[in-house]
C-alpha positions as CSV (number, residue, x, y, z in Angstrom):
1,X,23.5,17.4,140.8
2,X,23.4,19.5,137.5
3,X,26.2,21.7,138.7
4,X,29.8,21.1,138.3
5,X,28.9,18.0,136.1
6,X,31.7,19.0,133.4
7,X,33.9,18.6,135.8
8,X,33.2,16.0,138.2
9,X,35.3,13.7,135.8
10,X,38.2,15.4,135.9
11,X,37.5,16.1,140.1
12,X,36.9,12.3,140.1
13,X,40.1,10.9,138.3
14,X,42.1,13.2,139.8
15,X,40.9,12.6,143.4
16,X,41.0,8.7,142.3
17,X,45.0,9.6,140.8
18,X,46.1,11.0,143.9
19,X,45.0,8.4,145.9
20,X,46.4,6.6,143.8
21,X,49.7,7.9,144.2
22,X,49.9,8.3,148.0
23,X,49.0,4.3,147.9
24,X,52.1,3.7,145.8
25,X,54.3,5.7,148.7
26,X,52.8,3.9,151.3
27,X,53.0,0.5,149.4
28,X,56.9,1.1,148.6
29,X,57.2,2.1,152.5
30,X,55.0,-1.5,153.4
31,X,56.7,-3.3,151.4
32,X,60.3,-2.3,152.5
33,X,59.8,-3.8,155.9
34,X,59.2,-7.4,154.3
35,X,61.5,-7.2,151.4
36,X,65.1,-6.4,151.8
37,X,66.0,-4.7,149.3
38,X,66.3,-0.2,148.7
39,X,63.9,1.5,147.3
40,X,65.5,1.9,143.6
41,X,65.4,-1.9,143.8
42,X,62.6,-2.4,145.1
43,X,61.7,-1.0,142.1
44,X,63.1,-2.5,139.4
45,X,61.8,-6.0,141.8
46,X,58.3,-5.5,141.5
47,X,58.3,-4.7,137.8
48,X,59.8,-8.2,137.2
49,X,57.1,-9.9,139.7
50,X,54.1,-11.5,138.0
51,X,50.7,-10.6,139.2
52,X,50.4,-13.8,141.2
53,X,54.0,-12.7,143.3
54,X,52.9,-9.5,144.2
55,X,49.4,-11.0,145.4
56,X,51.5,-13.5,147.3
57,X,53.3,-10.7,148.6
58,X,49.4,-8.8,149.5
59,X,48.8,-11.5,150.9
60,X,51.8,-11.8,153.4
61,X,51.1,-8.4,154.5
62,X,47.2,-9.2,154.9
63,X,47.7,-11.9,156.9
64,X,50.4,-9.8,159.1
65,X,47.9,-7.0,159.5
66,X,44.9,-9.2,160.7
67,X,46.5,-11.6,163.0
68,X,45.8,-10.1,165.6
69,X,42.1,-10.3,165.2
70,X,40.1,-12.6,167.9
71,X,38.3,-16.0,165.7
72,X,35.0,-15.3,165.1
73,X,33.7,-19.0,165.3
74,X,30.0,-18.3,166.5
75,X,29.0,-15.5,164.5
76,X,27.1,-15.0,161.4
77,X,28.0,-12.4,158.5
78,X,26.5,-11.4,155.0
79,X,28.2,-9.5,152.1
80,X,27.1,-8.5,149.4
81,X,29.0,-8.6,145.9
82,X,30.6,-11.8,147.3
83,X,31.7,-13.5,144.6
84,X,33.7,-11.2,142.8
85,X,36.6,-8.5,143.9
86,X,36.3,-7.1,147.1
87,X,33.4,-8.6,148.8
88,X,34.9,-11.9,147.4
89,X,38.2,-10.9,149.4
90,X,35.8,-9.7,152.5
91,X,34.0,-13.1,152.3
92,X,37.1,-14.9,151.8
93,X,38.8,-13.2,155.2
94,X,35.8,-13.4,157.4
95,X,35.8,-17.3,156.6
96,X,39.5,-17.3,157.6
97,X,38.5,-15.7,161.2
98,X,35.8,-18.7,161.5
99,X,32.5,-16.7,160.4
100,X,29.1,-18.0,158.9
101,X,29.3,-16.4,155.8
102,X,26.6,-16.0,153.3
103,X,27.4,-14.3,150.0
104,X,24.7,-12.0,148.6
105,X,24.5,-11.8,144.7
106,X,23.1,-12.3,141.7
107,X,26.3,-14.6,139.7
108,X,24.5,-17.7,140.0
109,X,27.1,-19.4,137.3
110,X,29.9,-18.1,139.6
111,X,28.5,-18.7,142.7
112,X,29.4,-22.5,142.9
113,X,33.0,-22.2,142.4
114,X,33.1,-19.3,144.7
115,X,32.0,-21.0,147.8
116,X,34.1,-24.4,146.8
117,X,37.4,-21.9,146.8
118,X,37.0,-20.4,149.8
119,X,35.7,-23.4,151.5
120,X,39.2,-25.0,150.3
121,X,41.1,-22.1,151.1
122,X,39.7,-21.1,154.8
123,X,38.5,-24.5,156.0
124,X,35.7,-23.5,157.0
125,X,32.4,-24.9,155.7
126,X,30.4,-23.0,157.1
127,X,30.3,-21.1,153.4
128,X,27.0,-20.6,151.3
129,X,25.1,-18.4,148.4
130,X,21.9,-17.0,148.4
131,X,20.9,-15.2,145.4
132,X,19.6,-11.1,145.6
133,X,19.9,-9.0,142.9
134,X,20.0,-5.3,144.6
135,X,18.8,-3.6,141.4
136,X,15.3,-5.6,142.3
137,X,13.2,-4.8,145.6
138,X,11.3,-8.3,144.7
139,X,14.6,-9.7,144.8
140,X,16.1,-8.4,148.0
141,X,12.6,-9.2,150.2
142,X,13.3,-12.7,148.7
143,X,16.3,-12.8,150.0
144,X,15.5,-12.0,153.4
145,X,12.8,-14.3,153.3
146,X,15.0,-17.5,152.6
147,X,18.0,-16.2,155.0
148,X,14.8,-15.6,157.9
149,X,13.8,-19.1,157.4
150,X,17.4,-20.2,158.1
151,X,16.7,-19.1,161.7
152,X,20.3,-18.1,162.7
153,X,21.7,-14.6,163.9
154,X,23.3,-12.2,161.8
155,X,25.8,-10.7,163.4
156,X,27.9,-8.5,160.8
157,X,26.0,-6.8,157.3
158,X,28.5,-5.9,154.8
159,X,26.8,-3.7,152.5
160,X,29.6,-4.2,149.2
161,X,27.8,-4.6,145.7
162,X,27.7,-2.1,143.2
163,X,28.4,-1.2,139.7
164,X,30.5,2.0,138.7
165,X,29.7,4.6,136.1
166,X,27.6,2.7,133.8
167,X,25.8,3.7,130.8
168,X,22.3,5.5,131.8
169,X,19.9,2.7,132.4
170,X,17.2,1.3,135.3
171,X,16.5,-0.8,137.6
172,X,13.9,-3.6,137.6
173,X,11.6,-0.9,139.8
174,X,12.4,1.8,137.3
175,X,15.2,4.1,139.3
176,X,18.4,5.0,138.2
177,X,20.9,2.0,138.5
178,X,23.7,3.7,140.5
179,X,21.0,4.9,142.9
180,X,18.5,2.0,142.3
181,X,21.0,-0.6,143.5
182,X,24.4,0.9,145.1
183,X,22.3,3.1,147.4
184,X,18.4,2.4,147.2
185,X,18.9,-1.7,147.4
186,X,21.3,-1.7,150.4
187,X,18.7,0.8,152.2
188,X,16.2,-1.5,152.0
189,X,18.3,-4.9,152.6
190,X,19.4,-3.3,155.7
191,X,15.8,-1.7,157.1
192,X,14.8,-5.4,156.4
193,X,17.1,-7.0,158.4
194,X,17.7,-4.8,161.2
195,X,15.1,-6.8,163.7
196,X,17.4,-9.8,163.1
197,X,20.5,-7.5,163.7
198,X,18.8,-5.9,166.9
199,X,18.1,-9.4,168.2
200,X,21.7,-10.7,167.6
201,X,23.5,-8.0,168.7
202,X,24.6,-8.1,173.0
203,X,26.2,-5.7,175.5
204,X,30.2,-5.9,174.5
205,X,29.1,-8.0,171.3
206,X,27.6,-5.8,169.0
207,X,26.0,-6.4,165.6
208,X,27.3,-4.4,163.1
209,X,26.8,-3.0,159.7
210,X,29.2,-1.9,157.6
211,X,28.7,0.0,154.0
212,X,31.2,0.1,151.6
213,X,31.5,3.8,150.1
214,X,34.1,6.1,148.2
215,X,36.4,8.7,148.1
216,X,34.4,10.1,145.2
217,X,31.5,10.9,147.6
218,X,33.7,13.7,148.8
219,X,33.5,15.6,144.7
220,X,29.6,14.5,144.4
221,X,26.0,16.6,144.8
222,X,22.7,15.2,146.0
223,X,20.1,16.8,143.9
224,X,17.6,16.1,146.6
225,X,15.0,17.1,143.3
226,X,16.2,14.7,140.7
227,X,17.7,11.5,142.4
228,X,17.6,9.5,139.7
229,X,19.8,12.2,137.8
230,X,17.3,12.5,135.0
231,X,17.9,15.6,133.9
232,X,21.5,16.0,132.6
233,X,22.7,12.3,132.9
234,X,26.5,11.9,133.8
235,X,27.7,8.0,134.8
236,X,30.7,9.7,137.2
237,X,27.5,12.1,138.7
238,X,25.1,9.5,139.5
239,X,28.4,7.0,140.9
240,X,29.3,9.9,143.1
241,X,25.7,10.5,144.3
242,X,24.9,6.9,145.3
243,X,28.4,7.1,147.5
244,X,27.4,10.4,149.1
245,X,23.7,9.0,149.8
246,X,25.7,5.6,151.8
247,X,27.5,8.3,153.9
248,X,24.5,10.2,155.0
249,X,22.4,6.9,155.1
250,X,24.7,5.2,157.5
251,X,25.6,8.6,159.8
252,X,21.6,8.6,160.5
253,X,21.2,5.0,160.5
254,X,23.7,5.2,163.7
255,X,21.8,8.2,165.1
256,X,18.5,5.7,165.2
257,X,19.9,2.9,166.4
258,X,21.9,5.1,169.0
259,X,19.1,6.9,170.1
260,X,16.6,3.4,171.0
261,X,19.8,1.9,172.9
262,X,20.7,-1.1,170.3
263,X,23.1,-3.5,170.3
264,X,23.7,-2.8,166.7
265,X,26.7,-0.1,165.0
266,X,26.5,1.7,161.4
267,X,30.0,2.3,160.4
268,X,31.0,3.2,156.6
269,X,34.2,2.3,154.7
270,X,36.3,3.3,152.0
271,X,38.2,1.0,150.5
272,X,40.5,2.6,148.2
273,X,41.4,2.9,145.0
274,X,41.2,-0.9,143.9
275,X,42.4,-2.9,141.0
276,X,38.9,-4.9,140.0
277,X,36.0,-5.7,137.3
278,X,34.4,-2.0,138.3
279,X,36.3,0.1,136.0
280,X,35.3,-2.2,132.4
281,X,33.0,1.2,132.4
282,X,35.4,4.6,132.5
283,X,36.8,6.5,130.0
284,X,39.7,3.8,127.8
285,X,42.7,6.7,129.1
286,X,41.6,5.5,133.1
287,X,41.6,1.9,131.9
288,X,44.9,2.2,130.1
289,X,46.6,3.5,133.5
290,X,45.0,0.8,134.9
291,X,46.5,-2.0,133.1
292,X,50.1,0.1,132.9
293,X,50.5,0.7,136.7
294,X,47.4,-1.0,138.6
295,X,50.5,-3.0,140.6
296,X,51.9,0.2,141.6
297,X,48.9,2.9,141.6
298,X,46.0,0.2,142.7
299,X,45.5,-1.9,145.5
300,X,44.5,-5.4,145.3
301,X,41.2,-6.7,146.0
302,X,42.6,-8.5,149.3
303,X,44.0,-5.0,150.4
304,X,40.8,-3.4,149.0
305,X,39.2,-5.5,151.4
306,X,41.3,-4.5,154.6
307,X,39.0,-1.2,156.7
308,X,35.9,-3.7,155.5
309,X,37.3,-6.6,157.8
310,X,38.4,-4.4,160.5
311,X,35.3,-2.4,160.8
312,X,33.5,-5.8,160.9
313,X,35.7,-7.5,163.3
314,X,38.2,-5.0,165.1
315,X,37.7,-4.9,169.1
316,X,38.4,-1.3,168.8
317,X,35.1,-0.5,167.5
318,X,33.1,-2.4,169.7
319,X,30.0,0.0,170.2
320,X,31.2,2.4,168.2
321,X,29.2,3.5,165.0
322,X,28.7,6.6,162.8
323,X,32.4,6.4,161.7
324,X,33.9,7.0,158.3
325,X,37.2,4.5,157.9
326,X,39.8,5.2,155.1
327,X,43.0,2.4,155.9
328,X,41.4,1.3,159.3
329,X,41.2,5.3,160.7
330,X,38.6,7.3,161.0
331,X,38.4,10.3,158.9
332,X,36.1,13.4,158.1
333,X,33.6,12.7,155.3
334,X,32.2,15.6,153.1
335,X,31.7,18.5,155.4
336,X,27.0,18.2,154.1
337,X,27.2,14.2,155.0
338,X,27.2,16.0,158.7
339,X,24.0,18.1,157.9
340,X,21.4,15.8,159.7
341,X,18.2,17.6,158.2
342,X,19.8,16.2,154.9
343,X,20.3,12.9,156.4
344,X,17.0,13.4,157.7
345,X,15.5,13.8,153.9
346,X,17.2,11.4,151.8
347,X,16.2,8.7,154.5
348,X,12.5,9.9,154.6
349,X,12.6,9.7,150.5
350,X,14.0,6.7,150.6
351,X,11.2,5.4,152.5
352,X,8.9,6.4,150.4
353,X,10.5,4.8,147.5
354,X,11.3,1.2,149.0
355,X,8.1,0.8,150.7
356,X,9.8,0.8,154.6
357,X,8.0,2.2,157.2
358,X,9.7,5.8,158.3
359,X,10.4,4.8,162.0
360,X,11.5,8.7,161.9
361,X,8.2,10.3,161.7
């Protein structure tokens, strides 16, 4: 991942920009059809509205979008980074539709409130924490341990935490901490729990997992000889990277669980560009558009949290894994996230590094 390294900020915040832009036109175009007003007003409306009137507004249009979706009263889902942003939204929705939903994460002091809000909000009690911190391997085998002795199904894994172009620093287990926990701590969450996965999922009512990406795998390298971006340390690098290794994790993920005849589908997601906590770490210029036009530029965690839901839930995909979503479609990842040897690799490494038995060899 040495090469292109001066520039992959600039590829990055420009890929990130445009997005951002074509999310504006298609807000505006959304919008439109609830509000009647043109678009020169429309305007000049939202830039009066305060941030809790335009979430309102999200939140109209979120509800719209997913009414369609069948309750999901007898099934079980975990996601991790629930308690803040995105998975908090993703949490928050899947309670709506009548899930078991247990939030992954490692906010203890958060946690609490979390689950008493969306409790209140969903009506649904069925709404709990259990603590896993994915920059720990310790940690995640805990996890599994305590949600094992539970003894219920799990029907839906949203694989959501992560941190975003942080300063270079480790993990508990020594490895890079956009590797260690966006990529490296999902990998082995998911190995863990894929017996439980296998055992809940049935013909026509598949278990599925679901791995939050982003569009900034599509600028990003995987320097099969220096994961942990040692070398020449870049924060947007190693963010990319650990987005590019989801996409080729979950693409041969699918081809294993294809090929012995599971119940169980590996679909990844990309939510967006999305107005939460993750960008306290870029360049100040990226955070000062952020505050100046997030409303217009940014989607809101709740619309963030949109392809997660509908990968997770939608009848359309029932069976159907090794999909890359970007607004509930599927669309072509980075042309090398097809290259199976290269899936083939990074999962065999990843092995190795996490301890899981490589069912491949």
């Amino acid at each position: 991942m040495q090469t292109n390294q001066d520039v992959l900020p600039g590829a990055a915040l420009r890929a990130e920009v445009s997005s951002g832009f074509s999310l504006a036109s298609e807000r505006v175009s959304t919008l439109q059809t609830f509000l009647p007003v043109t678009g020169t007003a429309y305007s000049s409306a939202c830039q009066g509205l305060t941030g809790d009137e335009r979430g309102f507004i999200s939140l109209m249009i979120f509800s719209s979008s997913f009414s369609g979706f069948p309750r999901q009263p007898d099934r079980v889902a975990i996601v991790t980074g629930g308690t803040d942003g995105i998975g908090y939204s993703t949490a928050k929705h899947l309670a709506r539709l009548g899930m078991h939903v247990i939030i992954a994460g490692n906010n203890d002091s958060k946690a609490k409130q979390v689950v008493s809000k969306i409790k209140e909000e969903t009506l649904n009690d069925k709404v709990e924490f259990l603590y896993c911190d994915l920059a720990s391997m310790m940690s995640i085998r805990e996890f599994v341990q305590k949600f094992k002795m539970k003894k219920i199904p799990l029907h839906v894994l949203i694989n959501n935490a992560g941190v975003m172009m942080v300063p270079q620093r480790k993990t508990r287990d020594g490895f890079e901490e956009h590797f260690g926990l966006n990529y490296l701590g999902h990998f082995l969450l998911t190995n863990l729990l894929l017996d439980t996965l296998r055992e809940s999922g049935s013909p026509g009512h598949s278990a599925r997992v679901v791995t939050v990406s982003s569009a900034t795998h599509y600028v990003a390298e995987l320097n099969m000889d220096d994961l942990q971006s040692s070398a020449c340390y870049s924060a947007h690098a190693a963010y990319a990277q650990s987005k590019l290794a989801l996409v080729l994790f979950t693409y041969h993920l699918q081809r294993l669980l294809a090929a012995e005849g599971s119940h169980v589908t590996a679909n990844v997601v990309d939510p967006g560009v999305v107005n939460t906590d993750l960008y306290r770490h870029v360049f100040w210029g990226t955070r000062l558009v952020k505050k100046l036009f997030s409303w217009l530029l940014f989607k809101t965690p709740d619309e963030g949290a949109w392809t997660s839901i509908y990968a997770a839930v939608t009848p359309e995909l029932e069976g159907v894994g090794g999909r890359y979503l970007y607004n509930e479609k599927e669309t072509k990842s980075l042309h090398v996230t097809y290259n199976q040897k290269l899936q083939q690799q990074l999962w065999s490494k990843s092995c190795d590094m996490t301890g899981v038995r490589d069912v491949t060899l």
